[in-house]
C-alpha positions in Angstrom: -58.7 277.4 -70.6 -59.3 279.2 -68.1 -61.1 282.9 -67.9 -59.3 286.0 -67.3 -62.1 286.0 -64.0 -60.3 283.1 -62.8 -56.8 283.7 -63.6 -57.4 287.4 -61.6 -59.2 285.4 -58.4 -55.8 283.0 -58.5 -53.0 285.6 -58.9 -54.5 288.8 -57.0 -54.3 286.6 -53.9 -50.9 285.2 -54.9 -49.5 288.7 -55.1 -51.2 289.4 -51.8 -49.4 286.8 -50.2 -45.9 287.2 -51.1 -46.0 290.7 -50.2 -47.3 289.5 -46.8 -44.6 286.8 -46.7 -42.0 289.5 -47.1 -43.5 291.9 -44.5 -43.1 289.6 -41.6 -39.2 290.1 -41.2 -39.9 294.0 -41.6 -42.9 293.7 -39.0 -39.5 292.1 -36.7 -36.7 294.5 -38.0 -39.2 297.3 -37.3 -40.6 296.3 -33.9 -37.3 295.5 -32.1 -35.8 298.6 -33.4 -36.6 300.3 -30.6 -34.0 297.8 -28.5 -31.0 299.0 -30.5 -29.0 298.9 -33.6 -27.0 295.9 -32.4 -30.9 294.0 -31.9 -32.0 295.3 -35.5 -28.6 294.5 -37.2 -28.7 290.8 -35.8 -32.4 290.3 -37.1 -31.9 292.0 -40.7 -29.1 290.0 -41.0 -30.2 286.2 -39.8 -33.7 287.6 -41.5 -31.9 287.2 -44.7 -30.6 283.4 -44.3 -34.2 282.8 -43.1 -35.5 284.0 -46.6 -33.1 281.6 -48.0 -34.4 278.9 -45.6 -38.1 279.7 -46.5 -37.5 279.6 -50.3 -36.3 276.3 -50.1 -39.2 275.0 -48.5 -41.3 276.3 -50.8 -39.9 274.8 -54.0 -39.9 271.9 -52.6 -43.7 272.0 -51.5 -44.0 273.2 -55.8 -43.0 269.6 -56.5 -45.9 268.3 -54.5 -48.5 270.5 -56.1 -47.5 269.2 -59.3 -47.6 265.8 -58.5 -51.2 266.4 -56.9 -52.3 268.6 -59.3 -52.0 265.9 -62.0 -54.0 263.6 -59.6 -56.8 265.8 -59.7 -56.5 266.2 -63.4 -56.6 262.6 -63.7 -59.8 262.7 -61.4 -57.7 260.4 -59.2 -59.4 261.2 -55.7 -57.4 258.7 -54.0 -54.3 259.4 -55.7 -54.8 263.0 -55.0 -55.4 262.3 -51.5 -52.4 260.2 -51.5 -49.7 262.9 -52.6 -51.3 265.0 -50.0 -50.5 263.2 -47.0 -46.7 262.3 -48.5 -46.1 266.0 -49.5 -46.6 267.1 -45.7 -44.9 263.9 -44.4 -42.0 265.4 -46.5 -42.0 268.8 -45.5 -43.0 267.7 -41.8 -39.0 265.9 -42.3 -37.5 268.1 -44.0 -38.5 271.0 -41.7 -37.5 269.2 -38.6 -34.3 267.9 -40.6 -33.0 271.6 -41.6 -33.9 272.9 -37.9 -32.1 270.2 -36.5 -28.9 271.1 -38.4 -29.0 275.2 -37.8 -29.4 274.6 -34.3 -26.1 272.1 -34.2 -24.1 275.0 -36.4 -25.7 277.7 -36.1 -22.5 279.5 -34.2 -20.0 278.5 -37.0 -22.3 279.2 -39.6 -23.2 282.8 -38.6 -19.4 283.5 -37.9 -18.4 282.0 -41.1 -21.0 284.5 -43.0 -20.9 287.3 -40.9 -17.1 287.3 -39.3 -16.7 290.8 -39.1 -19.9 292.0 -37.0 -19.4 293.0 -33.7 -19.9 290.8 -30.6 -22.9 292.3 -29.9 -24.9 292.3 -33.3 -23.6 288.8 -33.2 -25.2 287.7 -29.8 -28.9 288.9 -31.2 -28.2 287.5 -34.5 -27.4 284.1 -32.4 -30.3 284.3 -30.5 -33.0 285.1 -32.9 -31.4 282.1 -35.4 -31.9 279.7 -32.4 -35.7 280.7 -31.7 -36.7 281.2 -35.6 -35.0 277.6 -36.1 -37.8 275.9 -34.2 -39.9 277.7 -36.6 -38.7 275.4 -39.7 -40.6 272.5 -39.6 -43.7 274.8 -39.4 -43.1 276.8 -42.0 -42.1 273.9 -44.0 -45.7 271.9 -43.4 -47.5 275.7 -43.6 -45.4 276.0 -47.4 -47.0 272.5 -48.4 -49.8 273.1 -47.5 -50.8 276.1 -49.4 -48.6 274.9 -52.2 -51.9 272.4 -52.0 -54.1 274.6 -51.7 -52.9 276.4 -55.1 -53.1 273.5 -56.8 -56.9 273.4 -56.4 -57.3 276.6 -57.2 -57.8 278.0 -53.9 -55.0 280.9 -53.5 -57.1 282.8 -51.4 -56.8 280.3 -48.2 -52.9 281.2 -48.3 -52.9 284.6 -48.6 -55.5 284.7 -45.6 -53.3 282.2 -43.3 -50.2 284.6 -44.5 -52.5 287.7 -42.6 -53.2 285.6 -39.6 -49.4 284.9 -39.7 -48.7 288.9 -39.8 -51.5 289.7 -37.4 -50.4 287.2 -34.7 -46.6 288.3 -35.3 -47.5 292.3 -34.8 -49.9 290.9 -31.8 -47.0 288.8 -30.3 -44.0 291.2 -31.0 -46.1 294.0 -29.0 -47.0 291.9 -26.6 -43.3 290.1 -26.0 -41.3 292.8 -26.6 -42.3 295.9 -25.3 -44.9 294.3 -22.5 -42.2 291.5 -21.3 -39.2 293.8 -22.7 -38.0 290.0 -24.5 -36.1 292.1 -26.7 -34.9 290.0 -30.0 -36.1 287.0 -28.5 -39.6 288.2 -28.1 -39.6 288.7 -31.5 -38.6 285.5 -32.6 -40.9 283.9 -30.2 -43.7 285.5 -31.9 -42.7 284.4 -35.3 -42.4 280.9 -34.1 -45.6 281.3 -32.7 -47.7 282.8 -35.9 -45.8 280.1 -38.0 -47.2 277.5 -35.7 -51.1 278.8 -35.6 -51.1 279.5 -39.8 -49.5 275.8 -40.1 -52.6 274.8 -37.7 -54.9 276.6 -39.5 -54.3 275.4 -43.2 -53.6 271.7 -41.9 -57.1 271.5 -40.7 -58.7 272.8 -43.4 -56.9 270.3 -45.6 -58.5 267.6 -43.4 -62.4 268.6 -43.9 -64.3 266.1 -46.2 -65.2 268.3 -48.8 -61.4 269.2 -49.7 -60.5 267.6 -53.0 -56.8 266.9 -51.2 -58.2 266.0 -47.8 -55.4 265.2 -45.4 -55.5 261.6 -43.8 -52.9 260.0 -41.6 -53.1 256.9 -43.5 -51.9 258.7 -46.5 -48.5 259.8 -44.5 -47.5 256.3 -44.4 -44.3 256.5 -46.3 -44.8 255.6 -50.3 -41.4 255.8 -52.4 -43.1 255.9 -55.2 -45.1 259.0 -54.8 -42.4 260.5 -52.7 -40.3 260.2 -55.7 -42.4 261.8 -58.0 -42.5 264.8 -55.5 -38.6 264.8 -55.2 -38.0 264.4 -58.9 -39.7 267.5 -59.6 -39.5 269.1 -56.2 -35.4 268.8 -55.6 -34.5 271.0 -58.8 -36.8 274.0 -57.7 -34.7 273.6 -54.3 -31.6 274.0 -55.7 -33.1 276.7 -58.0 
């Protein structure tokens, strides 16, 4: 069981981190307000298929946890190791997967949500899609990873790679759009650019010899087995 000490030192950070998870498409709405409503009605409203995007990603990093948290239950250090590597070689596909297919229909698919916005909401909604697209498969790997990370008990790595995120994003976004004037693109650029370094971040600390899931590229070599275990469980918290 484990203490109310422990259960406070896992959650406090969890909390922590979703509110930091949320504040990053404010930090953007807020930031690029001052290049017009069309600019902050195109953000708020591709902001809110990103969400969708993100959530995604993040059940289906929960299915990996599981499957590597019963490893370490089991005191199965290779096996532990093992779903490590094929939970990021998932997410590291499915990232580039889902970013690969908003970029092909991301015109149709905005149009078809949002067919009643005007042209010009439309164009910034268009181009901060495109930019925060490339983002996916970093978000994906960065959603793995912490998912990892939880599942040894660590919460508090997350929620301080989800501050670098927001500090890099506010540091980018000021930097982008009202030094370069990049306008909605700056802003995406940034995101793309936080997601990238908090990805960076976690996935080296995974690889450090101490870590009880410690990421190895021979343990991305594709294993059905495991990689079914992580769908099984990880493909109904998608849909979810």
């Amino acid at each position: 069981m484990f203490s109310n000490k422990a259960l406070k030192s896992l959650l406090i950070p969890l909390i922590i981190e979703q509110f930091l998870a949320i504040s990053l498409g404010i930090a953007d709405t807020m930031m690029v307000s001052t290049v017009g409503e069309s600019a902050v009605s195109g953000v708020s409203l591709v902001d809110m298929l990103n969400v969708l995007i993100i959530d995604i990603f993040a059940g289906l990093a929960s299915g990996g946890a599981v499957v590597a948290s019963q490893f370490i239950g089991a005191k199965n250090r290779r096996g532990s190791e093992r779903s490590s590597g094929q939970l990021i070689l998932i997410a590291a596909i499915s990232g580039i997967a889902v970013s690969a297919a908003v970029l092909l229909l991301r015109r149709p698919l905005l149009r078809l949500l949002f067919r009643s916005v005007e042209d010009e909401v439309m164009a910034s909604a268009l181009t901060y899609f495109t930019v925060t697209a490339l983002s996916f498969p970093f978000i994906s790997v960065y959603n793995a990873a912490a998912a990892l990370f939880r599942s040894m008990g660590n919460s508090r790595i997350s929620m301080i790679s989800s501050l670098v995120i927001n500090i890099i994003n506010i540091i980018g976004n000021s930097i982008f759009i009202f030094g370069f004037g990049m306008g909605v693109a700056g802003a995406a650029l940034s995101t793309l650019l936080s997601r990238f370094c908090a990805m960076a971040f976690l996935l080296v600390r995974l690889s450090v010899k101490d870590s009880e899931l410690r990421l190895r590229l021979r343990n991305m070599i594709p294993d059905l087995s495991v990689i079914r275990k992580i769908l099984y469980i990880g493909l109904p918290s998608c849909f979810e």
